[in-house]
C-alpha positions in Angstrom: 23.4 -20.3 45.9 20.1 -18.3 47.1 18.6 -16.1 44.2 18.7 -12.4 45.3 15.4 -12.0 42.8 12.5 -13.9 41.2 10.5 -13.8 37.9 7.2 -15.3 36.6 8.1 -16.8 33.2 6.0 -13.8 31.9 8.5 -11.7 33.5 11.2 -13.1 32.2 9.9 -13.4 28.5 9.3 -9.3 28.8 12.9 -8.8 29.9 14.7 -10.9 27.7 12.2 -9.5 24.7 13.3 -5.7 25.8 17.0 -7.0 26.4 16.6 -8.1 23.2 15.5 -4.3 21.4 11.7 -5.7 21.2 10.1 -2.8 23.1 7.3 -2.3 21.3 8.1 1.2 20.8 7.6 2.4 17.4 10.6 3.1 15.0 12.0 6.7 13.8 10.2 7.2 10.5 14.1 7.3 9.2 16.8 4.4 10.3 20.1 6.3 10.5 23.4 4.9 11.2 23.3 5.8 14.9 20.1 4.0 15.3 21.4 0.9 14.1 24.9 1.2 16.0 22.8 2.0 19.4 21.1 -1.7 18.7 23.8 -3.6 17.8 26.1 -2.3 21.0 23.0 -3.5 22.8 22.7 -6.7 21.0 27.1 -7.3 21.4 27.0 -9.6 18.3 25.2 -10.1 15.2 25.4 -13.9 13.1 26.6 -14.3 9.6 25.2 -16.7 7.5 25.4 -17.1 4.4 21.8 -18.8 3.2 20.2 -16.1 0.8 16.9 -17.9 0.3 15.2 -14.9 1.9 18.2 -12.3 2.3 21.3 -12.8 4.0 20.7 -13.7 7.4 22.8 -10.8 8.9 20.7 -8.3 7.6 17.2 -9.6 9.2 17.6 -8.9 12.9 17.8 -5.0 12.3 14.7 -5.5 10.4 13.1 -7.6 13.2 13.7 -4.6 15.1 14.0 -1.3 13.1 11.8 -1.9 10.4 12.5 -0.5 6.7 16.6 0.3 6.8 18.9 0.8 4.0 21.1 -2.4 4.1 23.7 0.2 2.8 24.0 1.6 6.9 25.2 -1.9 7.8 27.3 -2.6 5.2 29.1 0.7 5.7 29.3 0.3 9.6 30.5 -3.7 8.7 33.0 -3.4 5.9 33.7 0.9 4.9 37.6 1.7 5.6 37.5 5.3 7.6 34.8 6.7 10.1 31.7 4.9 9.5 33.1 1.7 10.5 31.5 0.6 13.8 32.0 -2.7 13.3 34.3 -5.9 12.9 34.2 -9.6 12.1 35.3 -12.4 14.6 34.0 -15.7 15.9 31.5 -13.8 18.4 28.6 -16.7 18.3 29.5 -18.4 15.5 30.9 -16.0 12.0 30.0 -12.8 13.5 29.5 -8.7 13.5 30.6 -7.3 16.8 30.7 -3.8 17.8 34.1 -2.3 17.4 34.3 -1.9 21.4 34.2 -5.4 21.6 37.6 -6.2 19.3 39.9 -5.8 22.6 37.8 -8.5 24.5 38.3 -10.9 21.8 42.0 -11.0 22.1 42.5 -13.8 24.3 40.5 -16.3 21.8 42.7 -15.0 18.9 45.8 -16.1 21.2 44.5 -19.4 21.9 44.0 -19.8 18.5 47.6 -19.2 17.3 48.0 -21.9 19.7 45.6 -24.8 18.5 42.9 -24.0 20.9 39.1 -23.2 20.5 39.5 -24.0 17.1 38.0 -27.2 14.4 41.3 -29.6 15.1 42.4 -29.9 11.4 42.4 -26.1 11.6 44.8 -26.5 14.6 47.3 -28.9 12.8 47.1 -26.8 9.9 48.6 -24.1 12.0 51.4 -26.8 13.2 52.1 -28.1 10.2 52.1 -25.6 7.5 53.5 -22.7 8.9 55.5 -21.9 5.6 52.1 -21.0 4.1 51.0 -19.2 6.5 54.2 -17.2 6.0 53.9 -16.9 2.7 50.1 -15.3 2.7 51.0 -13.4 5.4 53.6 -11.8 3.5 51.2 -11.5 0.7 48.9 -9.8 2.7 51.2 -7.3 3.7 52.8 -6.5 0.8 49.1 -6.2 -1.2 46.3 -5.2 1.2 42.7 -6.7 0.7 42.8 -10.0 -0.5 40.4 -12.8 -0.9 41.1 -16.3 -0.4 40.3 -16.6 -4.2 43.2 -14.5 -5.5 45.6 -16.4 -3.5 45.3 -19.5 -4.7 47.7 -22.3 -6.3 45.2 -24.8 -7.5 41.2 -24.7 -8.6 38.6 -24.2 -5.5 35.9 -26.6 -5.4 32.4 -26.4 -3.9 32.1 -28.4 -0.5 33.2 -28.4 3.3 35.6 -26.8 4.3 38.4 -29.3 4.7 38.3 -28.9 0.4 39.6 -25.3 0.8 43.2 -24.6 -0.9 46.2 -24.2 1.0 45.7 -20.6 1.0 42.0 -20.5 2.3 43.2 -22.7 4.9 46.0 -19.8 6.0 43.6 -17.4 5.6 41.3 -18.8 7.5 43.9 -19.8 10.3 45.3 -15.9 10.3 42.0 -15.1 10.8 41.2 -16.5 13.8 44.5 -15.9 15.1 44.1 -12.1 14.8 46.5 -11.7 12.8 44.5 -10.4 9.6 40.8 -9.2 9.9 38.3 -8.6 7.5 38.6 -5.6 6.0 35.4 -5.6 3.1 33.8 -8.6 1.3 33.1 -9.1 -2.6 30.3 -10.0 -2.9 30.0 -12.6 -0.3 34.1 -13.4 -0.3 36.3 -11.8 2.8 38.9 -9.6 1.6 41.6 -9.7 4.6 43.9 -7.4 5.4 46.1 -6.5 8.8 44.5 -5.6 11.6 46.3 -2.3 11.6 44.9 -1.5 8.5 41.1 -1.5 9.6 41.2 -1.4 13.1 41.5 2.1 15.2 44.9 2.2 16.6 43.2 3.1 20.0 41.4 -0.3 19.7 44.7 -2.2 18.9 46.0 -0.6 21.7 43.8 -1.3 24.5 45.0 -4.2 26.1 42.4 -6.4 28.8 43.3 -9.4 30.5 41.7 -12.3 29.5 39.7 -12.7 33.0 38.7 -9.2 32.4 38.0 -9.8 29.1 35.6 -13.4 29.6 33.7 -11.4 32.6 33.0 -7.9 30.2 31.5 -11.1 27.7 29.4 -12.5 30.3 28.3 -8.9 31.2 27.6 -8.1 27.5 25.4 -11.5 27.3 23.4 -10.3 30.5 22.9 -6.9 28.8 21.3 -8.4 25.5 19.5 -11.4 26.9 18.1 -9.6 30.2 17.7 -12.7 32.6 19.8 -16.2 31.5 21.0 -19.3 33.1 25.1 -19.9 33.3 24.5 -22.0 29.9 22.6 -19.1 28.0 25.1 -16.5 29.3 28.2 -18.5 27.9 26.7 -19.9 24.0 26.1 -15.9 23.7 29.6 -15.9 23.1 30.3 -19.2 22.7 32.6 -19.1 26.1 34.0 -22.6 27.5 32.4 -23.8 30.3 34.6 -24.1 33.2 35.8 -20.1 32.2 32.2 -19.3 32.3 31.3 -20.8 35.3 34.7 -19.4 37.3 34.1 -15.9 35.4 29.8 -15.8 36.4 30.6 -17.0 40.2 33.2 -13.9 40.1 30.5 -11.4 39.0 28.0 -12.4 41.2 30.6 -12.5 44.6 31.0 -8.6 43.3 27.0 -8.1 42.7 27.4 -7.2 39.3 25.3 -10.3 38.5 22.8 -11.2 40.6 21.2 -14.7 41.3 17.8 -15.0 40.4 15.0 -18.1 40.2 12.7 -18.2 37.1 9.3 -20.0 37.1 9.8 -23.0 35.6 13.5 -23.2 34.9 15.4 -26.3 36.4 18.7 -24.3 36.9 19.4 -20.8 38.7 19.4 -17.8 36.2 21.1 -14.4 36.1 20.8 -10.8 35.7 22.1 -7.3 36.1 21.1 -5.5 38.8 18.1 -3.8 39.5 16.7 -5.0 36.4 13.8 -2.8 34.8 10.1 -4.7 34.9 8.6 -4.1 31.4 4.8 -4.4 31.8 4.0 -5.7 28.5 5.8 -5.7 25.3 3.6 -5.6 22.2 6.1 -5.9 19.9 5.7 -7.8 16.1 8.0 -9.4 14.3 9.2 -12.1 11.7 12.9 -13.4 13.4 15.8 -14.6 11.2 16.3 -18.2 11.7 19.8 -17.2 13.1 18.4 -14.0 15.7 19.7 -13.5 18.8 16.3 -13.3 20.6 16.0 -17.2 19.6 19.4 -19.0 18.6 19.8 -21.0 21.7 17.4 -23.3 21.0 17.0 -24.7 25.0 16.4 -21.4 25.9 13.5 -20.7 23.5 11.8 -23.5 24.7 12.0 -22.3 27.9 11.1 -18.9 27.6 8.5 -19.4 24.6 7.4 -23.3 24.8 8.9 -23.1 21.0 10.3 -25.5 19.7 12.5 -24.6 16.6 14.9 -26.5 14.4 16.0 -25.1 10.9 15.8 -27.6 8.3 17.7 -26.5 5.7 20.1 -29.6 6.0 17.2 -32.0 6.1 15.7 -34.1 3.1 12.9 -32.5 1.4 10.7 -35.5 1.9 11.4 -35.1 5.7 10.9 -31.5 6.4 8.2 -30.6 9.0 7.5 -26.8 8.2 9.7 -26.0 5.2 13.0 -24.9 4.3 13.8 -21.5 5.3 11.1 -21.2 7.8 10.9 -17.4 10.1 9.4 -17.7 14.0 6.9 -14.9 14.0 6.8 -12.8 17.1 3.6 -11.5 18.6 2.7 -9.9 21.6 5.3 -11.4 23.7 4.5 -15.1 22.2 6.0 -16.9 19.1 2.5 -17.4 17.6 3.3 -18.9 13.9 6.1 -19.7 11.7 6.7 -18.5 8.3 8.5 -20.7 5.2 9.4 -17.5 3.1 11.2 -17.0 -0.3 12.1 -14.2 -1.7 11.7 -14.6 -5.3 13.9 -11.9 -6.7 13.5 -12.4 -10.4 9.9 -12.4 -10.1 9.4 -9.5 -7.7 7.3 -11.3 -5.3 7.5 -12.5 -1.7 6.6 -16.1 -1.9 4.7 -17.5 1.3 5.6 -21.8 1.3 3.7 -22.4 4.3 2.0 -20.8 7.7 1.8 -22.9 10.8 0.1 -22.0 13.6 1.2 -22.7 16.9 -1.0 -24.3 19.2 -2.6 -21.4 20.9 -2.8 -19.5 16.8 -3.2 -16.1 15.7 -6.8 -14.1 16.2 -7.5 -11.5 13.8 -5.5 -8.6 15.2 -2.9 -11.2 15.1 -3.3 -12.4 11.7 -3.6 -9.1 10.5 -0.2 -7.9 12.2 1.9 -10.8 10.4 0.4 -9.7 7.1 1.5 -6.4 8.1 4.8 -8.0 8.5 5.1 -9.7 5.2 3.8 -6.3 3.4 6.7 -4.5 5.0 9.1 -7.2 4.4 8.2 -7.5 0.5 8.7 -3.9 0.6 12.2 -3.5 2.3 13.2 -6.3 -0.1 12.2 -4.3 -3.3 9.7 -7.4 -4.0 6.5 -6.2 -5.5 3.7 -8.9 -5.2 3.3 -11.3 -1.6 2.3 -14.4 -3.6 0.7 -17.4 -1.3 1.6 -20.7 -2.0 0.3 -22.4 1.0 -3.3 -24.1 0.6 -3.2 -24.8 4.9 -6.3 -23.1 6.5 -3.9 -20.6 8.4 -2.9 -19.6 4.6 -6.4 -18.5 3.8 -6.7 -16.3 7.0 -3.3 -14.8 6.0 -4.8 -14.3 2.2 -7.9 -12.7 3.7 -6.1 -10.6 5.8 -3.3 -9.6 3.2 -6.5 -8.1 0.6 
């Protein structure tokens, strides 16, 4: 296929960075709700996880991009029954916020999973199998409203993967991703569900898109928020299946609303909408949730930044490269350091693990704009004191550059 366009890979890094809401542009002195619904239509999808070593990961890339917010904003838009709900809960990437917009182009998954597809297999023969359960919470649901997997059930939950859940987590979780409850709050960190037609606009309910329609608006949406992408990036955005993302991406670009395009550098042919906007330079700072958008598809960060990321959470302490809950910090356009943050609550203080350096480092200007970062952070956190526990010789810049 011959590419209709071209990009340096400095191109390309500036529009995916602005794709991304990295403009560089500085923030209204006051966040309000519409600011943050304006970035997270752009964006299509936001990641839930539910690691709290810092603060939940959900929360961070309106930071990365806002600056100080009230967490309240999202958590109205996310879980408030009535008009400030802008948002819902699906499998978007992985456990996701998606603008409400986006609830009638996720139809077609919830159908394939009331029939056993696109979902873990002992989910699907749950859903074969125990279909009397799934009545039976169903009814439950109906009859009570928001409920958490918690009130629900018949024998004592125990910590571990998910194949430990009750009977009634397992429904739950099955209705779920069938569509045929939603999440209509959390407590605490538990979903309450409820029926769809109990938190989601009737209009939305209503609007009813095919599910070729509905894979190409995806693809479309992943164009939007990642700027320039290969057929790989396009479809993990939303976690699409392969052959109905290739089929759905050779559609849009035979009707030009993708367009072909060659990146320096990149083995296979990229993507992007057309007449894409040429961002001279994007001097944008920021410390990026392991889970962010901007940086999730690890392939594609490699490409775009020569980064090479890998969360080590999972990984044996002994074994661990950079730390546990380590943050990519963004500066001017490269991912110059990385971070091992903890936010330790009870004693007010932002505690710094480690700072790495990546192989071209940080100059002052830079050094002085991730301190920046980690003041504002400690800040938005309620965390009084930025306490350094890293003796590396990039910690001792940082601690000069922190007085």
């Amino acid at each position: 296929m011959p590419a209709d366009l071209s990009f340096s890979l400095k191109q390309a890094r500036r529009v995916a960075l602005v794709a991304q809401g990295f403009s560089g542009r500085q923030a209204p002195a006051q966040i309000k709700a519409a600011h943050l619904n304006r970035l997270i239509d752009r964006l299509g999808v936001v990641q839930i996880d539910s690691v709290n070593a810092l603060v939940r990961s959900h929360y961070l890339p309106l930071f990365s991009r806002l600056g100080h917010y009230s967490p309240l904003i999202l958590e109205q838009a996310a879980w408030s029954l009535g008009r400030r709900r802008s948002l819902f809960e699906y499998w978007g990437h992985e456990a996701s916020l998606l603008p409400m917009s986006l609830y009638p182009l996720m139809r077609w998954r919830m159908e394939r999973a009331r029939q056993g597809q696109g979902i873990y297999a002992q989910m699907a023969r749950f859903g074969r199998e125990q279909q009397a359960t799934i009545q039976r919470v169903l009814h439950t649901v109906e009859q009570q409203g928001a409920l958490g997997a918690g009130s629900l059930s018949t024998r004592e939950e125990r910590a571990g993967p998910w194949w430990d859940w009750s009977d009634e987590k397992h429904a739950l979780e099955w209705l779920f991703a069938a569509g045929l409850v939603t999440v209509a709050g959390r407590r605490g960190f538990e979903r309450l569900y409820d029926l769809p037609e109990r938190v989601i606009p009737g209009e939305i309910l209503q609007t009813v898109i095919t599910e070729a329609d509905a894979q190409r608006g995806l693809l479309l949406h992943s164009a939007t928020a990642l700027g320039v992408a290969t057929e790989k990036d396009l479809r993990d955005y939303f976690r699409l299946d392969p052959a109905d993302s290739r089929k759905r991406v050779a559609e849009l670009v035979e009707d030009r609303r993708l367009l072909a395009c060659q990146v320096q550098g990149w083995k296979q042919p990229a993507y992007c909408l057309p007449v894409p906007k040429l961002p001279r330079k994007v001097a944008a700072s920021a410390l990026l949730s392991p889970f962010d958008s901007l940086i999730w598809e690890r392939s594609r960060t490699e490409r775009l930044f020569n980064f090479r990321y890998r969360l080590e959470i999972y990984t044996p302490q002994d074994k661990r490269v950079y730390g546990y809950y380590v943050l990519p910090f963004l500066h001017n356009e490269r991912i110059a350091a990385r971070v091992d943050l903890r936010a330790e609550r009870a004693h007010g203080r932002l505690a710094v693990h480690a700072v790495h350096e990546e192989e071209l480092g940080l100059d002052d200007e830079g050094m002085s704009a991730l301190a920046l970062n980690l003041r504002q952070m400690a800040d938005w956190l309620g965390l009084e004191q930025i306490q350094l526990n890293c003796q590396r010789p990039s910690a001792a810049r940082l601690r000069a550059a922190l007085v």
